[in-house]
C-alpha positions, 0 to 999 in steps of 0.5 A: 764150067768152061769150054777147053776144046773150044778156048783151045781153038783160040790159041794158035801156039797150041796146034804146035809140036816140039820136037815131033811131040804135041806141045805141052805148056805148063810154063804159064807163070812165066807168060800165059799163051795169047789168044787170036782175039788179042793177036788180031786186036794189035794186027788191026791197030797197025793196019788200020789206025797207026798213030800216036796218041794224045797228041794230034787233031787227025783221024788216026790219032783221035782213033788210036787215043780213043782205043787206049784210053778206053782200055785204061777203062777197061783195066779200071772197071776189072780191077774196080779201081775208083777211077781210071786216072788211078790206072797208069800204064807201064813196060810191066810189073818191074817197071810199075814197082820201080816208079814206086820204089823211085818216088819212095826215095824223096819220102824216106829218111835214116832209120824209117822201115820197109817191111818185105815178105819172103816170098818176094820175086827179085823185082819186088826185093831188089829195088827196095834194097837199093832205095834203102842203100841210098836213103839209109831207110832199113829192110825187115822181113816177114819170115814164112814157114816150111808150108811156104806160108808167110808168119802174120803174127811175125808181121805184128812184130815187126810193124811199127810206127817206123813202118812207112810201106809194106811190099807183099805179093798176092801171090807166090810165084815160085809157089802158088802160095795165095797170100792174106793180102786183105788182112795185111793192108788192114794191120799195115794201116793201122799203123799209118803205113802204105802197102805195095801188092805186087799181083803179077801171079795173082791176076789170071787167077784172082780178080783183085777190087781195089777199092774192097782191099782198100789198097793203096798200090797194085801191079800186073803185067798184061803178058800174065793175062793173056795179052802181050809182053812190054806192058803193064799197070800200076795202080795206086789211089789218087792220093798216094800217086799224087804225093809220089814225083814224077819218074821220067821227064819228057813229053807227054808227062807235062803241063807247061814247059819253059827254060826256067820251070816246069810244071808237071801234068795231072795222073795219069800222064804224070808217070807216062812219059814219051811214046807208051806201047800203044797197040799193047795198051789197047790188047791188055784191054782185049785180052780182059776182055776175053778172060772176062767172056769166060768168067774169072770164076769159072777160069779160077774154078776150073784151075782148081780142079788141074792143080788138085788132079796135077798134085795127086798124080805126081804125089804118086812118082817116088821120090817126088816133093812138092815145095809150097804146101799152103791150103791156099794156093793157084795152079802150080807145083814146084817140085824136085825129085830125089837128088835129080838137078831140076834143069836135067829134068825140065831138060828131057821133058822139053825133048818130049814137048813139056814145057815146064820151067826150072832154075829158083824162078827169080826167088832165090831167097826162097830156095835158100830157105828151103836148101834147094838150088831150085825147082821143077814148076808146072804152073796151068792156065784154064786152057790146059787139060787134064790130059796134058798133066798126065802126059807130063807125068809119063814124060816124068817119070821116063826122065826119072828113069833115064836120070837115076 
């Protein structure tokens, strides 16, 4: 069991109000809230040992290097990657998917597949659409059903030996839908291709072991797990980054630089080109470590237990769907009510201090598939209560009756 009163006290934002209301924050798919203890760790870094890293003999820099990398460790060993040079720091998860996606373009050719699921966020569709428009390499889909539950024996059928590398989010973030990710590496590698996770909505909830998944790469953003915006990881083990070039030239990312050749570093400095986001690298690494001092079990449990409470209470609203009906699912719920825009919705609840985000969710093909223009989605993290949810659900149905 978690404490809530007490992690409450951890985040300042909290203590707000919105419009004369207590602040409501069910937008954590989005960006989860940061806690002092990741606040101070970036505070600390600018006041006490501001340099850049790698690079220099002094103090400072020597401190600065050591607080990094000791926060790709610290990645390395949550993730239980095989080794902490597999860790590349990146902006985030759309970052981390476009080197992959960059490198991919030297290794196809005309007529190879990329298989990517419909559940996708936009960055992990767009960017393939854009390397097959420029390597003539031809995207299919693994389709999903009315449940939002993707169609594994579809998958069968569409794997091949033109297969090269499947791209598949662990989980759903217009849904919550918890995707077979374990299962899917093991039919994708069978046929000699590689798979791309993208665990953006996954890692709050679900702590991922690389090396048990045996996959080839995994991605996250920090402002997901409770540490800042503007930085993030791509994993992949050391043989796949190895045959992918390097993404940007610059300093740092070399070895051995002259007017007639150069020659590039070994990972991870090979994908890190320039000056990273040092005290954002060094928070991801506190921001693990205090949702490690809870438990990621005991945060999953507990989250269970709002989504299970938060689906109950708004089944009751009339009119009321929920969209995203997997057995497995994390914390959200996308839901429209009657003919309602979900934008006036989200709207009138702002005014009441809910915040709860609305629109396709960077999904559109999802809301295609369903005929919507786009959802209601309150999405928990273990710092929510069961109070809040019924708050929003009194919030909600005033807007209902103001709306109709």
């Amino acid at each position: 069991m978690i404490d809530v009163k007490k992690i409450r006290k951890d985040f300042p934002i909290l203590e707000r109000q919105v419009n004369g209301y207590p602040l409501v924050y069910f937008d954590n798919a989005a960006t989860s809230q940061t806690p002092i203890q990741v606040i101070d760790t970036i505070v600390d870094y600018y006041k006490n040992y501001n340099a850049n890293i790698h690079r220099g003999v002094h103090s400072l820099s020597q401190e600065a290097t050591d607080a990094y990398e000791a926060a790709r460790q610290k990645i390395q060993s949550h993730f239980n990657a095989a080794h902490p040079y597999e860790i590349i720091f990146t902006s985030g998860t759309t970052h981390s998917i476009n080197i992959i996606a960059s490198g991919y373009c030297e290794l196809l050719k005309a007529g190879d597949e990329l298989l990517v699921s419909a559940l996708e966020h936009h960055s992990n569709i767009v960017p393939w659409q854009m390397l097959c428009e420029r390597t003539g390499a031809i995207l299919k889909v693994i389709p999903m059903d009315e449940q939002g539950v993707l169609i594994l024996d579809e998958l069968d059928k569409l794997l091949s030996n033109k297969t090269k590398l499947v791209f598949v989010n662990h989980v759903s973030n217009a849904l919550g839908t918890v995707n077979p990710i374990a299962e899917i590496i093991e039919k994708t590698h069978a046929v000699g291709a590689e798979v791309l996770v993208d665990g953006a909505q996954a890692s709050p909830h679900i702590q991922a072991d690389f090396q048990s998944l045996n996959v080839d790469y995994y991605v996250t953003s920090a402002h997901k797990l409770c540490g800042p915006t503007g930085v993030g990881m791509l994993y992949g083990k050391q043989a796949a980054l190895e045959k992918l070039p390097p993404y940007q030239g610059g300093g740092e990312m070399i070895a051995e630089v002259t007017f007639e050749k150069t020659t590039y570093a070994g990972l991870p400095h090979k994908f890190e080109a320039g000056t990273p986001n040092i005290s954002g690298g060094i928070a991801f690494g506190a921001a693990l470590d205090y949702m490690n001092s809870i438990g990621m079990e005991n945060i999953a449990a507990y989250e269970e237990k709002l989504l299970v409470y938060g689906t109950k209470e708004l089944m009751k609203i009339p009119g009321l769907k929920i969209y995203g009906e997997a057995v497995h699912k994390t914390a959200v719920i996308s839901f429209n009510v009657g003919d309602i825009h979900p934008y006036d919705i989200g709207s009138i609840l702002d005014k009441m201090g809910i915040a709860v985000r609305t629109g396709h969710h960077c999904a559109q093909p999802i809301m295609d598939f369903y005929k919507i223009p786009g959802t209601v989605r309150a999405s928990f993290s273990f710092y929510n209560t069961f109070e809040e949810i019924d708050l929003m659900v009194v919030a909600l149905n005033r807007a209902i009756t103001m709306l109709q």
